[in-house]
C-alpha positions as CSV (number, residue, x, y, z in Angstrom):
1,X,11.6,11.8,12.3
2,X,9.7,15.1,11.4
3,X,7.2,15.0,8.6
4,X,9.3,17.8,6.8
5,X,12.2,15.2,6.5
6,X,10.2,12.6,4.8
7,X,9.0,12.3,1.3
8,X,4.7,12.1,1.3
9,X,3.5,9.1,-1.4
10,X,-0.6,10.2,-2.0
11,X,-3.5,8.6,-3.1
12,X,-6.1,11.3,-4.1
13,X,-9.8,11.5,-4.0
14,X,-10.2,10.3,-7.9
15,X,-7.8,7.5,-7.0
16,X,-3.8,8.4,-9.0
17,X,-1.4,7.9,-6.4
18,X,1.8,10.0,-6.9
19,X,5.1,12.0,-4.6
20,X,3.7,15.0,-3.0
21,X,6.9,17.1,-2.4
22,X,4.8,19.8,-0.8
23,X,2.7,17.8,1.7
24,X,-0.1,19.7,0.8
25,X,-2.0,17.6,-1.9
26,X,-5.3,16.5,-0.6
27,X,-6.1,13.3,-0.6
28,X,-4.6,9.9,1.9
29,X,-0.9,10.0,2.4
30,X,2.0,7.3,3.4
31,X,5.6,8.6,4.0
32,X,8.6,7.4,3.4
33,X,12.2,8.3,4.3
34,X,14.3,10.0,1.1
35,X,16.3,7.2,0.3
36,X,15.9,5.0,-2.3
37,X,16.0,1.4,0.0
38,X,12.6,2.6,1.8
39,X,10.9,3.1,-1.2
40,X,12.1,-0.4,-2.2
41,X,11.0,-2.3,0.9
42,X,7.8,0.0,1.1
43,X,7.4,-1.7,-2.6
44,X,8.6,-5.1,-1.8
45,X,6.4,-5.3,1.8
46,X,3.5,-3.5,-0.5
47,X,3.5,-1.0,2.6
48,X,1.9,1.2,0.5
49,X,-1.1,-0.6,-0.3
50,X,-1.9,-1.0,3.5
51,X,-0.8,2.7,4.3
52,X,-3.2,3.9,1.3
53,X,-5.8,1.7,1.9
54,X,-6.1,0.6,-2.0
55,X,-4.2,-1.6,-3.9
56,X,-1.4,0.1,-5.7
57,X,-0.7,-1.6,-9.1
58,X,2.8,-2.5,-10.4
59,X,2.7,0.2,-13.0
60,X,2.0,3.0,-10.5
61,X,5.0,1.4,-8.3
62,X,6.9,1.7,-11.7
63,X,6.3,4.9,-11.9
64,X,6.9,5.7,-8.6
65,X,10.5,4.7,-9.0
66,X,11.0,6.5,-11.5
67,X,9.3,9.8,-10.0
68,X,11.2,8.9,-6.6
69,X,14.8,8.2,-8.4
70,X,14.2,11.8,-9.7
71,X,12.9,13.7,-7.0
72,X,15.4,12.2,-4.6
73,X,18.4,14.6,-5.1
74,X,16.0,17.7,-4.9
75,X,14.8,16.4,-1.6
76,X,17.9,15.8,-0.1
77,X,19.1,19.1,-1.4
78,X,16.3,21.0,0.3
79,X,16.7,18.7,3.6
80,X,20.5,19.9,3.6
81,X,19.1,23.7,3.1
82,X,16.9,23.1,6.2
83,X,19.3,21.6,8.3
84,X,21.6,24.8,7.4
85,X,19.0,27.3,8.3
86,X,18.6,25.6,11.9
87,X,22.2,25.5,12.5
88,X,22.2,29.0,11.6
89,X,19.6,30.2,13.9
């Protein structure tokens, strides 16, 4: 699977770990695939944690969820666009 069709989880420099829809946010980076059941095994296998090298606290998982859950349709939506403009090239 790309890197374009996979949502980028970052932990910056100072340390906040958040959804980095543009892939462009310095800092380390895990990815996970736009659905809400990876983000909930990545959660449940604290994939994350490994992937970011730092422990990533239930609160920031929390919030996560919540960031993900709303994110989610505008991902897909712009994965659906991109598929589009392939087919139509």
């Amino acid at each position: 699977m790309p890197k374009k069709a996979l949502i980028r989880i970052v932990r910056s420099p100072e340390g906040e770990v958040s959804i980095d829809l543009t892939g462009k946010k310095s800092g380390r980076g895990a990815y996970l695939c736009g659905k809400t059941a990876c983000f909930k095994l990545a959660h449940k296998s604290r994939a994350l944690d490994r992937a970011l090298k730092a422990p990533v606290g239930a609160e920031v998982y929390e919030q996560l969820a919540r960031d993900f859950l709303a994110v989610e349709d505008e991902f897909l939506a712009a994965q659906a666009r991109a598929e589009e403009e392939d087919e139509d090239e």
